[in-house]
C-alpha positions as CSV (number, residue, x, y, z in Angstrom):
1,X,6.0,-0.2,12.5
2,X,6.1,3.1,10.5
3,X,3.3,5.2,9.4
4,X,4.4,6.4,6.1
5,X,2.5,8.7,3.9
6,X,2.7,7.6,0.3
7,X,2.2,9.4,-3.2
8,X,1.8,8.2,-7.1
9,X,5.2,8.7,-7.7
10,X,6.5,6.7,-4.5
11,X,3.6,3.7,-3.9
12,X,4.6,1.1,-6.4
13,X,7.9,1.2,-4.5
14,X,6.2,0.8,-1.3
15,X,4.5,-2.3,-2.5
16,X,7.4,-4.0,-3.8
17,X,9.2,-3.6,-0.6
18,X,6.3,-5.2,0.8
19,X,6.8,-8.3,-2.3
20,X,10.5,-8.7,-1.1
21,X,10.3,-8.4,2.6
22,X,12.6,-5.1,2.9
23,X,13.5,-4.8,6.4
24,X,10.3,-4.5,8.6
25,X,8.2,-2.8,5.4
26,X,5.3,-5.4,6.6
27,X,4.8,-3.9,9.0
28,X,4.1,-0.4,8.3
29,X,1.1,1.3,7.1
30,X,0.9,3.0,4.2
31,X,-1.2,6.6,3.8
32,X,-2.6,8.2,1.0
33,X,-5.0,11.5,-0.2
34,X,-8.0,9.4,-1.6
35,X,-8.3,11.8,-4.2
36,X,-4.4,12.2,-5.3
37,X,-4.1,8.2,-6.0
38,X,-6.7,6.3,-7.7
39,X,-7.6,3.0,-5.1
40,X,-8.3,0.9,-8.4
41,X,-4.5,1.8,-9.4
42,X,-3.0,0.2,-5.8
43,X,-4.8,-2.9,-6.3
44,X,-4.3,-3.4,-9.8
45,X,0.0,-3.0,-8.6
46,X,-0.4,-4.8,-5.9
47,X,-2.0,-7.8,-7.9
48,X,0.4,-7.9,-10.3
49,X,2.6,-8.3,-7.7
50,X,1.1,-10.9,-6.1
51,X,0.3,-8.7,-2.7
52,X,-2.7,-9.7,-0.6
53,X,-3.5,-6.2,0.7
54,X,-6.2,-3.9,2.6
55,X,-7.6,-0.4,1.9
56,X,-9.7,1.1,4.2
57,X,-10.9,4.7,4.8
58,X,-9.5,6.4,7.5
59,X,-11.7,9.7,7.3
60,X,-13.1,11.6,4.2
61,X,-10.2,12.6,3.0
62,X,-7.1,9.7,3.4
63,X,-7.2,5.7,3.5
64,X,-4.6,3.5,4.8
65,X,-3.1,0.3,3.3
66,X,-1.9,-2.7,5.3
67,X,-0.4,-5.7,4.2
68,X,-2.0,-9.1,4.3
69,X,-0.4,-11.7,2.6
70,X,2.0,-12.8,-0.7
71,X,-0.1,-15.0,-3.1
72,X,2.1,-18.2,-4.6
């Protein structure tokens, strides 16, 4: 399990790792600035791509993502 800080150029990537089981990319958990990346952006991706995921604030300033499951 990685702790990997993410960006808006790098997170779609992140989450479609996560949509074709890259390695051990499930396992991580993704970080982000809350104010660099729009939250409303992630989940939009990350519906489209059929992710099941979890955003939750970490402090004031970041939040962290976690996988939760593929939809069918």
């Amino acid at each position: 399990m990685a702790n990997i800080k993410i960006n808006q150029s790098n997170f779609d990537n992140k989450l479609t790792e996560w949509r074709n089981n890259v390695g051990a990319t499930r396992a991580d958990s993704l970080y982000f600035v809350s104010s660099e990346i729009n939250e409303l952006d992630i989940r939009i991706v990350a519906w489209r791509k059929n992710l099941l995921i979890n955003i939750s604030s970490v402090d004031g300033f970041s939040s962290k993502i976690t996988y939760l499951d593929i939809l069918t």
